[in-house]
C-alpha positions as CSV (number, residue, x, y, z in Angstrom):
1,X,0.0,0.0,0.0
2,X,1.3,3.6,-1.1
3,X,0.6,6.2,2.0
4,X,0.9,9.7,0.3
5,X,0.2,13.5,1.2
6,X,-1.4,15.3,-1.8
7,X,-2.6,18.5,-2.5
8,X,-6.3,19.0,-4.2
9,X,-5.4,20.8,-7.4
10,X,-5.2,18.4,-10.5
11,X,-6.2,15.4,-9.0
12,X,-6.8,13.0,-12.1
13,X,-5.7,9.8,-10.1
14,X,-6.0,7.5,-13.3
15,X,-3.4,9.4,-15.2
16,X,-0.6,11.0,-12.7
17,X,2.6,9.7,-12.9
18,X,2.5,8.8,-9.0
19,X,0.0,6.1,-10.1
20,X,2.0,4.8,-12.7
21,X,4.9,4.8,-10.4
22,X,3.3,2.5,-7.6
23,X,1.9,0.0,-10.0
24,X,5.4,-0.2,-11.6
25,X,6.8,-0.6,-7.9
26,X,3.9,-3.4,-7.3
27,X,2.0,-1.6,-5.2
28,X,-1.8,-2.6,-5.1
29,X,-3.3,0.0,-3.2
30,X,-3.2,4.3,-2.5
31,X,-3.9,5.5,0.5
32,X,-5.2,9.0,1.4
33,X,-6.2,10.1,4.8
34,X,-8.6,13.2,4.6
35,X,-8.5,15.6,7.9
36,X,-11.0,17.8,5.6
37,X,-14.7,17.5,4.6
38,X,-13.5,18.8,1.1
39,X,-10.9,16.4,0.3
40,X,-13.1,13.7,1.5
41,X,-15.6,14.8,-0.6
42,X,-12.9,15.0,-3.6
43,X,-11.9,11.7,-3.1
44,X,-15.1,9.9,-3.0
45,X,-16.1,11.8,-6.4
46,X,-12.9,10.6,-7.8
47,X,-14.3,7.2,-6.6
48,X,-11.7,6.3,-4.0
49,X,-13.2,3.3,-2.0
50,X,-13.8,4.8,2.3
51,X,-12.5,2.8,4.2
52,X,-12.5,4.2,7.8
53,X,-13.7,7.2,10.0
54,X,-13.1,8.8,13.5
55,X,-15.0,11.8,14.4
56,X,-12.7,14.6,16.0
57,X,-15.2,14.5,19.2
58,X,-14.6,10.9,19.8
59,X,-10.7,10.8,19.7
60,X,-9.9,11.8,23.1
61,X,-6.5,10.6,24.1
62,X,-6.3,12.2,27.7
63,X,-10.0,12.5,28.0
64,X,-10.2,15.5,26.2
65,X,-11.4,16.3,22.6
66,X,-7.5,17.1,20.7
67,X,-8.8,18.7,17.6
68,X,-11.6,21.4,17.3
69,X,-12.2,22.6,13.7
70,X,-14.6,24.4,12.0
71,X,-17.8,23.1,10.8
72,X,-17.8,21.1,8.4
73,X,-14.4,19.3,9.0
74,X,-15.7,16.4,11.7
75,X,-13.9,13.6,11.4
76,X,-10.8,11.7,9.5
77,X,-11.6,9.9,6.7
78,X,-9.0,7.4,5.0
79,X,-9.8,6.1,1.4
80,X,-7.7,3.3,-0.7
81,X,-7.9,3.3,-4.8
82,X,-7.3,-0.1,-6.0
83,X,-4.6,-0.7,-8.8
């Protein structure tokens, strides 16, 4: 599985070189963890696969919420495209 950090502009997953790249390597799987409701969003209209979720409010390490953004942005989401 490829883990990568990406920006949002361009994102035509079927045809960057980065995809290319990890199926030459033999990768079978991208990975993209989204901290934002837009690249979330993004993602599952480029028809990335969800996978998991965790709602800021519920991840509370020392009892306490960590992470406290602005509405919309709730939760992680992490997506996989299949290669």
């Amino acid at each position: 599985m490829l883990s990568c950090l990406l920006g949002l502009r361009n994102l035509n997953f079927q045809s960057t070189a980065m995809c290319e790249i990890a199926k030459e390597q033999g990768y079978k799987l991208i990975r993209v963890d989204c901290s934002s409701n837009f690249s979330a969003r993004a993602m599952a209209k480029l028809g990335f696969e969800s996978i998991s979720e965790l709602k800021y409010e519920d991840y509370k390490p020392n009892g306490e919420i960590v992470f406290k953004p602005a509405f919309p942005h709730t939760e992680v989401k992490s997506f996989v495209w299949r290669l």
